[in-house]
KEKE-3310 file (N, C-alpha, C; in steps of 0.2 Angstrom, whole numbers, plus 5000, padded with zeros to 4 digits):
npx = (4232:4241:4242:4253:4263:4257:4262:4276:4280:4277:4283:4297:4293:4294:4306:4313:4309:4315:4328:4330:4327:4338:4348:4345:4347:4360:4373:4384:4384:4375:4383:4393:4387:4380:4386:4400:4399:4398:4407:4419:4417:4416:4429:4439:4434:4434:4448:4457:4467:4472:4476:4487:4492:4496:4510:4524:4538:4554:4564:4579:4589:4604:4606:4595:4591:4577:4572:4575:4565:4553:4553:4550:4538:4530:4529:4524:4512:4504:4491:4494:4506:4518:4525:4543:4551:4572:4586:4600:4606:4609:4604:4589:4594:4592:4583:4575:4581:4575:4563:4553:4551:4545:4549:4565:4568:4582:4591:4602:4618:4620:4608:4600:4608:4610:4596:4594:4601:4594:4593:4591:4595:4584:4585:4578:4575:4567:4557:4560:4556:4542:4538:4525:4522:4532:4534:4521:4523:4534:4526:4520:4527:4532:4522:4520:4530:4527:4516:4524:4528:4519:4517:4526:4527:4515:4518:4528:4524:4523:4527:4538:4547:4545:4550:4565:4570:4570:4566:4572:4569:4579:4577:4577:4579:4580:4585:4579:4585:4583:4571:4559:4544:4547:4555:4550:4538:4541:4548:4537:4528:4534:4529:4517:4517:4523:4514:4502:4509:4509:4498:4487:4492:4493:4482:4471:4477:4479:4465:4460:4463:4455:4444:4445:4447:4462:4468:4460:4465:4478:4475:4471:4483:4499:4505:4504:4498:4506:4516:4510:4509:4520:4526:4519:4522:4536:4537:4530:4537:4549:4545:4540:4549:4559:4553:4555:4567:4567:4560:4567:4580:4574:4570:4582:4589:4579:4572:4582:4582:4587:4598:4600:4601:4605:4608:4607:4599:4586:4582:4582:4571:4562:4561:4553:4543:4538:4534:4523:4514:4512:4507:4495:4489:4487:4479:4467:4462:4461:4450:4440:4440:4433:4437:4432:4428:4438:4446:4442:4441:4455:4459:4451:4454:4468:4476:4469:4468:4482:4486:4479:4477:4491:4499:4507:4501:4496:4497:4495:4496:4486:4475:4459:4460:4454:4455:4469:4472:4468:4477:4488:4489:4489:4500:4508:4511:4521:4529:4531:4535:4548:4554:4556:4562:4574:4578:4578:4583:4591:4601:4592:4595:4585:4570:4573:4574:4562:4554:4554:4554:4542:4534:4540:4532:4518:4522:4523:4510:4503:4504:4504:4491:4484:4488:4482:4472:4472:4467:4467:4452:4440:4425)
npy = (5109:5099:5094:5090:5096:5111:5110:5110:5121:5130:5129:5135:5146:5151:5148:5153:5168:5168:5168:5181:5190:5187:5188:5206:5207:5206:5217:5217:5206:5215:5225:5217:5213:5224:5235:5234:5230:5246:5253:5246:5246:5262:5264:5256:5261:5273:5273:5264:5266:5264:5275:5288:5303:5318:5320:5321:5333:5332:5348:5348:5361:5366:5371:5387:5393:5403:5392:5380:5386:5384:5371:5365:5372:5367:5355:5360:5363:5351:5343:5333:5331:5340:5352:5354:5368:5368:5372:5364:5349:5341:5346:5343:5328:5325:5331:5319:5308:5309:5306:5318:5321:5311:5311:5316:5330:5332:5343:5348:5359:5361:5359:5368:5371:5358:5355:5364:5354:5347:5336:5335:5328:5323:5319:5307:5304:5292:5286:5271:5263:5257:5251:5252:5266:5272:5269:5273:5288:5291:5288:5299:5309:5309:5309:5324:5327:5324:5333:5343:5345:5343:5356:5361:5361:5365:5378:5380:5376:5363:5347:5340:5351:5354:5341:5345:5350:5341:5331:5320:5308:5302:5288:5283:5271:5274:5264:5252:5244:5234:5234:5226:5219:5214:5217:5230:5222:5212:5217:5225:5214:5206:5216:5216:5199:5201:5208:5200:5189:5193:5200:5194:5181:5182:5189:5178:5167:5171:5175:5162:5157:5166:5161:5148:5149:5149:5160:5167:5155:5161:5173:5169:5169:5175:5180:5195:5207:5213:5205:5193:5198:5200:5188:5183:5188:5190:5173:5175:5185:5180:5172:5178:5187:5176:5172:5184:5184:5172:5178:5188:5180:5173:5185:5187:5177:5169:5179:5189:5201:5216:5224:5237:5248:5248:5231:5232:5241:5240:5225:5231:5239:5232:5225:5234:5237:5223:5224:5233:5226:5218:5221:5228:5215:5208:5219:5218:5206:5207:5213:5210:5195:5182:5169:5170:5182:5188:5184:5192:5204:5207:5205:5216:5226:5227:5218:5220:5233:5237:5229:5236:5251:5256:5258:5247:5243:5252:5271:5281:5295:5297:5298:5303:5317:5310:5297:5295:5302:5291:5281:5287:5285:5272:5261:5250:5259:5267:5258:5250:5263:5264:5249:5248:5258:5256:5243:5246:5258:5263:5270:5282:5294:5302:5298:5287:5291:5299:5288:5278:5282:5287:5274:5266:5273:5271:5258:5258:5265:5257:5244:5250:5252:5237:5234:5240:5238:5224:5216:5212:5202:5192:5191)
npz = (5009:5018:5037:5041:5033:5034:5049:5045:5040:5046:5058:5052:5050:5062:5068:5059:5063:5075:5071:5065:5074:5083:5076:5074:5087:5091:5087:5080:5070:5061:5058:5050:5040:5033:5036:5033:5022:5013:5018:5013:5000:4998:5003:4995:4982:4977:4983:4977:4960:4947:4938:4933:4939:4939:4942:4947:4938:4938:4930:4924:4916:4907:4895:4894:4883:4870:4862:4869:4881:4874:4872:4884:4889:4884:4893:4903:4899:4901:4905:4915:4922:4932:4934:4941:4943:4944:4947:4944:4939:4949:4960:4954:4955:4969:4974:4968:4975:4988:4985:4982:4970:4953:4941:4929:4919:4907:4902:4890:4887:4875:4869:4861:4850:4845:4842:4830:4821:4817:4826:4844:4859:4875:4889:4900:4916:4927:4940:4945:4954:4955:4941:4931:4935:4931:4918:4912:4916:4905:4894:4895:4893:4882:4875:4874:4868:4855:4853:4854:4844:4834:4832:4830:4816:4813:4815:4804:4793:4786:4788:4783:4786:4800:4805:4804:4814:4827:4843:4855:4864:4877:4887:4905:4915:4935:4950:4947:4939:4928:4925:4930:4938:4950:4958:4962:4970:4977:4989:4995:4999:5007:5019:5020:5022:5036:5042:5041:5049:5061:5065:5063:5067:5081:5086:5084:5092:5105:5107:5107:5117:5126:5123:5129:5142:5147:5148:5160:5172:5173:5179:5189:5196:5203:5193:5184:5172:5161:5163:5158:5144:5142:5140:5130:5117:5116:5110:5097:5091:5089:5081:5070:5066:5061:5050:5042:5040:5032:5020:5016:5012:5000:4994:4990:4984:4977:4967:4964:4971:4973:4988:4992:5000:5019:5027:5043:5047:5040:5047:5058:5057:5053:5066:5072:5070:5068:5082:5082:5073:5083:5092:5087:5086:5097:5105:5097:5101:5114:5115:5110:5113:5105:5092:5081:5077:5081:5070:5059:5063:5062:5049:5043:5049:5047:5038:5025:5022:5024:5011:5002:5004:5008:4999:4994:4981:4974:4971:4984:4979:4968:4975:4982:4994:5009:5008:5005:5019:5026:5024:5027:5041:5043:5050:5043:5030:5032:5034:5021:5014:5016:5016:5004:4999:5003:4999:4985:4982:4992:5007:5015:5024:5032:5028:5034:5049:5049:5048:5057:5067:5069:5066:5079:5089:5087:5091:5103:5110:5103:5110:5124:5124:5123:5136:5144:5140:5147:5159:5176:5177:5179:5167)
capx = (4239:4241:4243:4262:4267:4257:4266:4284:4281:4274:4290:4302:4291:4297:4314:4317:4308:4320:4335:4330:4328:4345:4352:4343:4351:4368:4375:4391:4383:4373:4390:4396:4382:4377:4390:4406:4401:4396:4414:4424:4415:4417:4438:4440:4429:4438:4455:4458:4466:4478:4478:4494:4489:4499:4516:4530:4541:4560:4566:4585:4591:4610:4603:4591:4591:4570:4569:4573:4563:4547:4551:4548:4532:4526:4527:4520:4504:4500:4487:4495:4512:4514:4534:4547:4559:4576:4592:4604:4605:4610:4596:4584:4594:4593:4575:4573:4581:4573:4554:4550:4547:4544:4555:4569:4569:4588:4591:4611:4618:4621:4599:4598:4611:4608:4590:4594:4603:4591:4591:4591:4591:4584:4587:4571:4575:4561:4559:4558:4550:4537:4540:4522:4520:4539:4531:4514:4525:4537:4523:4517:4535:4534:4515:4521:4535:4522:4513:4528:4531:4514:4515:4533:4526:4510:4522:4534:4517:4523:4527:4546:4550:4547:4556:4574:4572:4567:4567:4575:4568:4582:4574:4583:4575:4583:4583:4575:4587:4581:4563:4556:4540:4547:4560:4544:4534:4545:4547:4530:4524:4538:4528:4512:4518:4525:4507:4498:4509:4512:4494:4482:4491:4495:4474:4470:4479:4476:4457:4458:4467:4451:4438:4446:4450:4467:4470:4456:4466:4481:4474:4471:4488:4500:4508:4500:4495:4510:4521:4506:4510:4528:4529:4515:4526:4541:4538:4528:4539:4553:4542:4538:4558:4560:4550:4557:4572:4565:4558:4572:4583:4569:4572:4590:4590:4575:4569:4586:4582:4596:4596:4605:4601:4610:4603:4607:4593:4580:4582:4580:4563:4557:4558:4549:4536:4535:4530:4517:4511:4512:4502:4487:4482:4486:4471:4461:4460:4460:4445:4435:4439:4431:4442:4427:4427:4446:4451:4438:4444:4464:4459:4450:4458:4478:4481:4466:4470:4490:4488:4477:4478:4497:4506:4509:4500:4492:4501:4492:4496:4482:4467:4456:4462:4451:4459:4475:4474:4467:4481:4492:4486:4491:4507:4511:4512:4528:4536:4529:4539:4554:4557:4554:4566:4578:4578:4579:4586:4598:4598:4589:4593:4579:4566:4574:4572:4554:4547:4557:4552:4533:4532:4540:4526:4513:4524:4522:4503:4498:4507:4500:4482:4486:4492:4475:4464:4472:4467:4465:4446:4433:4420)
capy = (5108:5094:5094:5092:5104:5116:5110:5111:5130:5136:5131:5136:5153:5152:5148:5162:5174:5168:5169:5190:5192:5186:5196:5212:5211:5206:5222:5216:5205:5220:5228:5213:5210:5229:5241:5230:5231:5250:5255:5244:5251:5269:5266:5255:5263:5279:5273:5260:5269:5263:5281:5295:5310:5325:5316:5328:5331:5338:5351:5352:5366:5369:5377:5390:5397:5402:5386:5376:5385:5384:5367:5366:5376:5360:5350:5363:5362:5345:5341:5324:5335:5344:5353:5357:5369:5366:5377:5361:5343:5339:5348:5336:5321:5328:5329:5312:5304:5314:5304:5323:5322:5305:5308:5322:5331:5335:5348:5348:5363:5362:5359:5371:5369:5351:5354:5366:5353:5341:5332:5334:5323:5325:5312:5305:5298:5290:5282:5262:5259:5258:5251:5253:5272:5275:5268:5278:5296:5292:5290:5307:5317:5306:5313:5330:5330:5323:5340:5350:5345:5347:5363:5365:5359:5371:5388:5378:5376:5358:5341:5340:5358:5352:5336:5348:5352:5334:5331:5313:5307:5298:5287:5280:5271:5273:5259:5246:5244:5228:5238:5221:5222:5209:5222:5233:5219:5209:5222:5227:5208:5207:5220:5209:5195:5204:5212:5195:5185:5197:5202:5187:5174:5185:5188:5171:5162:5176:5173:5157:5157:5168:5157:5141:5150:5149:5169:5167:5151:5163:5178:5166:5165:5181:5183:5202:5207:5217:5198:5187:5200:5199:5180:5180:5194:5186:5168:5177:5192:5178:5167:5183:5189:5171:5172:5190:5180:5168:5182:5189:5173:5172:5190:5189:5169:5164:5184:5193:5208:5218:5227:5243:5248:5241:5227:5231:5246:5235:5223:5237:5244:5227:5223:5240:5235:5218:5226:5235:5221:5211:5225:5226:5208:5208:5224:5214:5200:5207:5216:5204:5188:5177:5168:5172:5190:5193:5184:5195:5210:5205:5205:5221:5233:5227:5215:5221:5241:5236:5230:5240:5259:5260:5259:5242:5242:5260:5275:5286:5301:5297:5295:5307:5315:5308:5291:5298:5303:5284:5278:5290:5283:5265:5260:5248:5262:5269:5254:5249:5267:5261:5244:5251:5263:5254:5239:5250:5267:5266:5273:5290:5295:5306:5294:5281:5293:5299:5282:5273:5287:5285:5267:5267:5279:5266:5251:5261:5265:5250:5239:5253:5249:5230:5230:5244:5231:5219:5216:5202:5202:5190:5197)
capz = (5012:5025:5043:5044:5028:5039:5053:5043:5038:5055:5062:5049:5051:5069:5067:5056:5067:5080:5070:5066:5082:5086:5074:5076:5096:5090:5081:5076:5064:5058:5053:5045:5034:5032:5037:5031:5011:5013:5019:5008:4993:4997:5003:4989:4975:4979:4986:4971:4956:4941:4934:4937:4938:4942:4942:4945:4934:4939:4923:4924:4910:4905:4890:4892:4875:4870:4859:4876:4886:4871:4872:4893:4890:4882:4897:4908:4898:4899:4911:4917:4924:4937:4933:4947:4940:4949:4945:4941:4937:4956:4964:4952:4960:4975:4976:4966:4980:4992:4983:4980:4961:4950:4936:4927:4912:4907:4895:4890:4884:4867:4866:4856:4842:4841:4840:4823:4817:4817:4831:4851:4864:4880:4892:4905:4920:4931:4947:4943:4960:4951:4933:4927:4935:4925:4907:4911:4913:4900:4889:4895:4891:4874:4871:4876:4861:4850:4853:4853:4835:4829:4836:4826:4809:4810:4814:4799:4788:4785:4794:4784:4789:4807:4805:4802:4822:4832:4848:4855:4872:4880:4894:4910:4925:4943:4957:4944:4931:4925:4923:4933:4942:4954:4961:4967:4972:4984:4996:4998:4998:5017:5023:5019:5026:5042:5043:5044:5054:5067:5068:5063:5071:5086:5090:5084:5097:5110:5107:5107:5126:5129:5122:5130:5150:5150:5152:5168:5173:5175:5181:5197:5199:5207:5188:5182:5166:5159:5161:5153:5138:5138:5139:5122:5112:5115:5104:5090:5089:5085:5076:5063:5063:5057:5045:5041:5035:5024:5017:5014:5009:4995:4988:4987:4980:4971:4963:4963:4969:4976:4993:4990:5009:5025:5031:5050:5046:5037:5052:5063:5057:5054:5074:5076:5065:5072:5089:5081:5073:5088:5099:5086:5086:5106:5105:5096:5105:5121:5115:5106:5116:5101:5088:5073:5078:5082:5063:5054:5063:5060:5042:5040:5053:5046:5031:5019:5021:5022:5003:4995:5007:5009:4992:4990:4974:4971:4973:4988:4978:4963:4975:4985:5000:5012:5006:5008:5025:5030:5021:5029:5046:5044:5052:5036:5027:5034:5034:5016:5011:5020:5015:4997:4998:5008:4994:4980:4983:4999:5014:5014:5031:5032:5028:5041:5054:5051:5047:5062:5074:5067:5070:5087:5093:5087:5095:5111:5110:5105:5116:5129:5126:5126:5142:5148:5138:5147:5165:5178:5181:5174:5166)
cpx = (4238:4242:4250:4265:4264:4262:4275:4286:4279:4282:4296:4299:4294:4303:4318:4316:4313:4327:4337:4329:4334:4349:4351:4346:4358:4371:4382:4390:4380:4377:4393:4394:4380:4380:4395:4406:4401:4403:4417:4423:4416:4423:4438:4439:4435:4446:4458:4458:4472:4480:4486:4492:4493:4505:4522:4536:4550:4564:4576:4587:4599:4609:4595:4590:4581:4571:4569:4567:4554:4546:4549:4540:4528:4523:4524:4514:4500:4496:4488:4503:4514:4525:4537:4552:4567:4582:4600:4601:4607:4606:4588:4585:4592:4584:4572:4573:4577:4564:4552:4547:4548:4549:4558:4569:4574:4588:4600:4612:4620:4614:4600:4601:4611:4601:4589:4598:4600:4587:4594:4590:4588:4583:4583:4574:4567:4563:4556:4557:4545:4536:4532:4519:4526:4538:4527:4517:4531:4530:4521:4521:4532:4527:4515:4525:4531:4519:4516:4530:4526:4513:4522:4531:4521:4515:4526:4530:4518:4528:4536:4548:4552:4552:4564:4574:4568:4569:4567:4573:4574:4582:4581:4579:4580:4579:4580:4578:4586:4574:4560:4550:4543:4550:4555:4539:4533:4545:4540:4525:4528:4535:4521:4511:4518:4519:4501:4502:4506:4505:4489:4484:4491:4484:4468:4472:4477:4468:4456:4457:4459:4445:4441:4447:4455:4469:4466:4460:4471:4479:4473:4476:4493:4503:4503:4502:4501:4515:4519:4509:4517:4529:4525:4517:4533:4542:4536:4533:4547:4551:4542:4548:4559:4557:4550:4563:4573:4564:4564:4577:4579:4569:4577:4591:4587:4573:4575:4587:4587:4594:4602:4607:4606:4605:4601:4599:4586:4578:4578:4570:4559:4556:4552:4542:4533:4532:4524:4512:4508:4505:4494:4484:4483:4479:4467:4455:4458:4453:4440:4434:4434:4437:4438:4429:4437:4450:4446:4443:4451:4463:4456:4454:4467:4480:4478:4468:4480:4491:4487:4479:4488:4502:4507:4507:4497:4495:4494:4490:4490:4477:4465:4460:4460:4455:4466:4477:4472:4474:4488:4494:4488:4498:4511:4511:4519:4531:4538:4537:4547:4557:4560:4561:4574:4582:4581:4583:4593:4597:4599:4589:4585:4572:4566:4574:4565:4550:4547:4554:4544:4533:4533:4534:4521:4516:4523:4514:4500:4497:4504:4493:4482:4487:4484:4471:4463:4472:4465:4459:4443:4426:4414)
cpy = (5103:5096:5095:5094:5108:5117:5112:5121:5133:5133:5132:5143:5154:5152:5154:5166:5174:5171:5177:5191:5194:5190:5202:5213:5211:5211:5220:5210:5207:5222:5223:5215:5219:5232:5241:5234:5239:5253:5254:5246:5257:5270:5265:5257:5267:5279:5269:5263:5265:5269:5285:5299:5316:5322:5320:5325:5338:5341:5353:5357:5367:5372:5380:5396:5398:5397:5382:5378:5384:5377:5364:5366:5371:5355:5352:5365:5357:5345:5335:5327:5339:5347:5355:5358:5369:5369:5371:5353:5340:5342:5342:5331:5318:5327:5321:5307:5305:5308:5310:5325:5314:5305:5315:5324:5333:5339:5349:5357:5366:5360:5360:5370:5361:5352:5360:5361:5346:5336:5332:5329:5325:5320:5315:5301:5299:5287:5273:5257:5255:5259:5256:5262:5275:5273:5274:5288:5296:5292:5298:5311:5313:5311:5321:5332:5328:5330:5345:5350:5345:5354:5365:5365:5364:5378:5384:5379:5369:5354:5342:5345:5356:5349:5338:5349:5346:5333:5322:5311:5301:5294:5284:5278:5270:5268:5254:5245:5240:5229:5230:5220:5219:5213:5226:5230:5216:5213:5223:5217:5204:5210:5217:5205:5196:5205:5205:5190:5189:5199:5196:5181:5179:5185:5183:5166:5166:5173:5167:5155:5161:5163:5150:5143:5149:5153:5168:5163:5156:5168:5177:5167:5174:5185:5191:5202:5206:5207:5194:5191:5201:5194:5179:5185:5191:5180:5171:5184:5184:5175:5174:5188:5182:5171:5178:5187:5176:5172:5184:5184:5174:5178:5188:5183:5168:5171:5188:5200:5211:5223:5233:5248:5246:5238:5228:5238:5242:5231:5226:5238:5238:5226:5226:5237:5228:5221:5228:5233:5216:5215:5228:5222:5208:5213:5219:5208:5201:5211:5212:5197:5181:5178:5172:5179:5193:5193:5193:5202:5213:5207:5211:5227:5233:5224:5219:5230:5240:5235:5234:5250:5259:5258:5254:5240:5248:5265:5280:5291:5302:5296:5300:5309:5314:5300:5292:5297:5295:5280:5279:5286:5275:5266:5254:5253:5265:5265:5251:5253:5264:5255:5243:5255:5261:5246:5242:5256:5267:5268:5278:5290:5298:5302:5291:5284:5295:5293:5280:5275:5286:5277:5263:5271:5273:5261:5253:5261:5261:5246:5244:5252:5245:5229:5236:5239:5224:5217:5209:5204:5197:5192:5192)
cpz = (5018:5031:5044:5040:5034:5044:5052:5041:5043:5058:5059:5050:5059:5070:5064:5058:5072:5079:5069:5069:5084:5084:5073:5084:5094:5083:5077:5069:5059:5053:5049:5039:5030:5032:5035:5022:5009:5014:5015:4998:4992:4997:4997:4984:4976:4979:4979:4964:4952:4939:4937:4935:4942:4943:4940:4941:4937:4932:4928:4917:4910:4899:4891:4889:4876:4866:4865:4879:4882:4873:4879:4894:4888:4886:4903:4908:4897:4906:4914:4921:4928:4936:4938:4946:4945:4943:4943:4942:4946:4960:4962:4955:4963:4977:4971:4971:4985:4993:4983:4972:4958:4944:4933:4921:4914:4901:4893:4886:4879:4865:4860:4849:4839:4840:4832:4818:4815:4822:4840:4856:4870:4884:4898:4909:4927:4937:4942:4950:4959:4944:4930:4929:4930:4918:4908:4909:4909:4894:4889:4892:4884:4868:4870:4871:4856:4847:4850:4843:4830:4830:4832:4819:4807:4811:4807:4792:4784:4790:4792:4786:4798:4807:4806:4810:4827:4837:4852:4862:4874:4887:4898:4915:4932:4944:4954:4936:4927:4922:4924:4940:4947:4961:4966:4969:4979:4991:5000:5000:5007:5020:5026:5025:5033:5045:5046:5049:5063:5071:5070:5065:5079:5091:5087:5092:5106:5112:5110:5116:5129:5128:5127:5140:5151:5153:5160:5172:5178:5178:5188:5200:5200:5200:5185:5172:5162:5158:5156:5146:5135:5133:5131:5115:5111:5110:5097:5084:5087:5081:5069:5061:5060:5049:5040:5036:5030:5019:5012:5009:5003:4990:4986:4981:4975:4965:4961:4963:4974:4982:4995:4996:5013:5028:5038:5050:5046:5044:5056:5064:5055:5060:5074:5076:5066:5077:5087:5077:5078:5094:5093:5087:5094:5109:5104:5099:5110:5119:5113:5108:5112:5095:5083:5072:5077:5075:5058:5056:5061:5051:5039:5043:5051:5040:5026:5018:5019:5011:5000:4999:5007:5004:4990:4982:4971:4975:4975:4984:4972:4967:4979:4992:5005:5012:5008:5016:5029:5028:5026:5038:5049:5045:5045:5031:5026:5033:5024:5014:5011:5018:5007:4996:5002:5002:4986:4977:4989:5004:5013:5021:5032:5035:5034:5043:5055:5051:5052:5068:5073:5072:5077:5090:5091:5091:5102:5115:5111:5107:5123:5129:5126:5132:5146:5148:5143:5153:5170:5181:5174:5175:5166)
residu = (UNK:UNK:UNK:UNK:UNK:UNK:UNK:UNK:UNK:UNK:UNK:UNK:UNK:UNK:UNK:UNK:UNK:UNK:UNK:UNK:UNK:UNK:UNK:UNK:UNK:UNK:UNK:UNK:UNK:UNK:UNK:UNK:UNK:UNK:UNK:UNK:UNK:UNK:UNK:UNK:UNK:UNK:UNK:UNK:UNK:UNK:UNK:UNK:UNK:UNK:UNK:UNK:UNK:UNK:UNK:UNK:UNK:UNK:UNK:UNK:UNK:UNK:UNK:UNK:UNK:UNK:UNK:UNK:UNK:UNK:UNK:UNK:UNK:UNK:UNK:UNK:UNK:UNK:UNK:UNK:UNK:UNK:UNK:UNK:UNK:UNK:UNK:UNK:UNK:UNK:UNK:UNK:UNK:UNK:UNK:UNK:UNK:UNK:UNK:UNK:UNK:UNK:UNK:UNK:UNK:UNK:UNK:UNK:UNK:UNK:UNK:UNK:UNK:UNK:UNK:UNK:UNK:UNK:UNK:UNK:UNK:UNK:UNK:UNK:UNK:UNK:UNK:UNK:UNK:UNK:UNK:UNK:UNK:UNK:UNK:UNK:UNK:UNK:UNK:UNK:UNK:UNK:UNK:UNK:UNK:UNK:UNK:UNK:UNK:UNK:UNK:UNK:UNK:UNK:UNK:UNK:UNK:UNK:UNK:UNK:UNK:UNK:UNK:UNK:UNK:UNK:UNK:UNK:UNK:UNK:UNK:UNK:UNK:UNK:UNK:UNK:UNK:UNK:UNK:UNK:UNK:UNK:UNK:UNK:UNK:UNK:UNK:UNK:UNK:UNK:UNK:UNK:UNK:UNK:UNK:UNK:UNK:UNK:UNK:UNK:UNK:UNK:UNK:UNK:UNK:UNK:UNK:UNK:UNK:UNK:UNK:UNK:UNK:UNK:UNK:UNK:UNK:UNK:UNK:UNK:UNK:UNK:UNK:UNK:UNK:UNK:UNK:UNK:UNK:UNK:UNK:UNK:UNK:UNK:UNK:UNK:UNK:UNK:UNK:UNK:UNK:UNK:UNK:UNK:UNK:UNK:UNK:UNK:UNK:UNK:UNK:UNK:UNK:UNK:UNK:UNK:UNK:UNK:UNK:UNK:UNK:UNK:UNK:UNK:UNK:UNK:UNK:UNK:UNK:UNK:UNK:UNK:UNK:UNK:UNK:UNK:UNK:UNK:UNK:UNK:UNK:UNK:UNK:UNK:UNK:UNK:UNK:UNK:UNK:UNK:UNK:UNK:UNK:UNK:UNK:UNK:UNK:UNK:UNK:UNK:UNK:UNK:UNK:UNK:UNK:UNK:UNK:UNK:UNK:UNK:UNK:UNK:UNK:UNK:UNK:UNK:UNK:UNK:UNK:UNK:UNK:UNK:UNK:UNK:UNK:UNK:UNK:UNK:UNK:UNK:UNK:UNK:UNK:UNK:UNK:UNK:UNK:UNK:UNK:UNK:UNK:UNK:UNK:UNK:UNK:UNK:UNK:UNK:UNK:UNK:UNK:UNK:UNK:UNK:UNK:UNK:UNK:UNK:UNK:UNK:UNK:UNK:UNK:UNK:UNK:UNK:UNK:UNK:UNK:UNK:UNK:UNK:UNK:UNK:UNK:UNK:UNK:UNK:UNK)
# end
């Protein structure tokens, strides 16, 4: 080996010692590289499910004859059904609006003598919030009458014996009458957006102001913390209401999906929801004072849990509750419900007062640690 190969690898052997050096002292790159893929493997493994599992079911009954209630007994032995009997066809509603169960069985009261004569209907309605969780539990009723009627032709001792008494699934989707994933998409895709403006431009530009000295410049000057924070919430919180509009404009125009809510509501709990998008990335940045650091964290602590933890695409209720409760946790999550339900469904008072009341307590908090984090001293 020559003189200056030697030379090339004795200091590429130094170089690298230097550079695990550097990052054995700097722990935040530690967790990137180390701690980052460890987390996101165990939320997501765990939190990320396509499955429906336990997906209640509301049983209305005006005939409860024993052949109705044999045929019930059906759906309260599947393993993928969770029943919630209810004393009329308006209490099912009631709890459908409510989000308390996912979809209705109705039972009419003449079941039973249509089902001697041949043929009974029973009419299935779903939430169509969620096209593809409202096919998954219509197949489940459907595999549940399959059963009921091998279970009719073994007591009959044959298949045409069963045949004489069939059973008719008559489906129906609420809130998505078009059965168009676009309808449950839109909304959750507003909320997205709202989530990235609000946060990742907000401690981007913050950071930046910290990497560049302009926040020190001002802190010379008699203006106090709490001002400097008004003044940088003020343009962003109009710039992401802007952009709340187009949003909007763009459901109604280009996707046609219908907003069955009041708008002055939506509005409403979208401000809220700006604020508390606007008072993460304000945290962020005032805590992190680097742009690399403040994007990374904007991106893990708000947009990537907002999609995949708060229902946008996977329903909470199919994933461990450990997941749950992180899910639970996120302020896009309430509002996700809400936009969701507000687009689709109507206005649930209920709902709009517990989500609007939730998200103000975070718009409060956040913006309160914002303004602690945020003080006139250079460090």
């Amino acid at each position: 080996m020559t003189q200056s190969t030697q030379g090339f690898w004795r200091r590429v052997v130094s170089l690298t010692r230097k550079e695990f050096r550097q990052l054995l002292r700097d722990r935040s790159n530690l967790m990137i590289g180390i701690g980052l893929p460890i987390v996101l493997i165990l939320i997501f493994g765990f939190g990320l499910s396509l499955d429906v599992r336990q997906a209640s079911l509301a049983v209305a009954m005006d005939d409860r004859s024993p052949q109705a209630r044999d045929w019930v007994s059906t759906l309260q032995l599947s393993p993928y059904l969770t029943v919630v009997p209810t004393q009329s066809l308006h209490e099912a509603r009631t709890r459908m609006d409510r989000h308390e169960v996912d979809a209705i069985v109705y039972l009419q009261n003449d079941f039973s003598q249509r089902l001697a004569a041949g043929h009974a209907p029973v009419q299935l309605i779903t939430q169509g919030g969620d096209p593809s969780r409202a096919l998954v539990i219509q197949g489940y009723v459907e595999g549940a009458v399959a059963t009921w009627s091998l279970k009719q032709a073994d007591r009959a001792g044959s298949v045409r014996a069963a045949q004489a008494g069939g059973v008719r699934v008559d489906d129906r989707m609420w809130f998505n009458a078009a059965n168009d994933s676009t309808w449950y998409l839109v909304p959750g895709l507003i909320v997205l957006i709202m989530t990235l403006v609000g946060t990742f431009l907000t401690a981007l530009v913050m950071a930046r102001e910290w990497e560049r000295g302009t926040l020190e410049a001002l802190f010379v000057t008699p203006v106090r913390p709490v001002e400097i924070l008004i003044a940088k919430i003020i343009p962003y919180f109009c710039v992401g209401m802007l952009g709340l509009f187009l949003c909007l404009a763009a459901a109604q125009l280009l996707f046609d999906v219908p907003l069955h809510g009041s708008l002055a509501v939506l509005l409403f709990a979208a401000m809220i929801y700006m604020l508390v998008s606007l008072g993460i990335g304000l945290l962020i940045s005032a805590m992190t004072k680097s742009q690399f650091l403040a994007s990374q964290i904007a991106i893990l602590a708000s947009f990537l849990p907002a999609m995949m933890l708060s229902g946008f695409v996977f329903d909470l209720r199919n994933v461990p509750l450990a997941v749950q409760v992180i899910g639970q946790m996120l302020p896009a999550t309430y509002f996700m419900s809400l936009a969701k339900s507000l687009f689709l469904a109507g206005n649930q008072w209920p709902l709009i007062i517990k989500n609007c009341s939730i998200l103000a307590a975070y718009a409060v908090v956040l913006l309160g640690l914002a303004r602690v984090v945020t003080r006139k001293r250079l460090d």
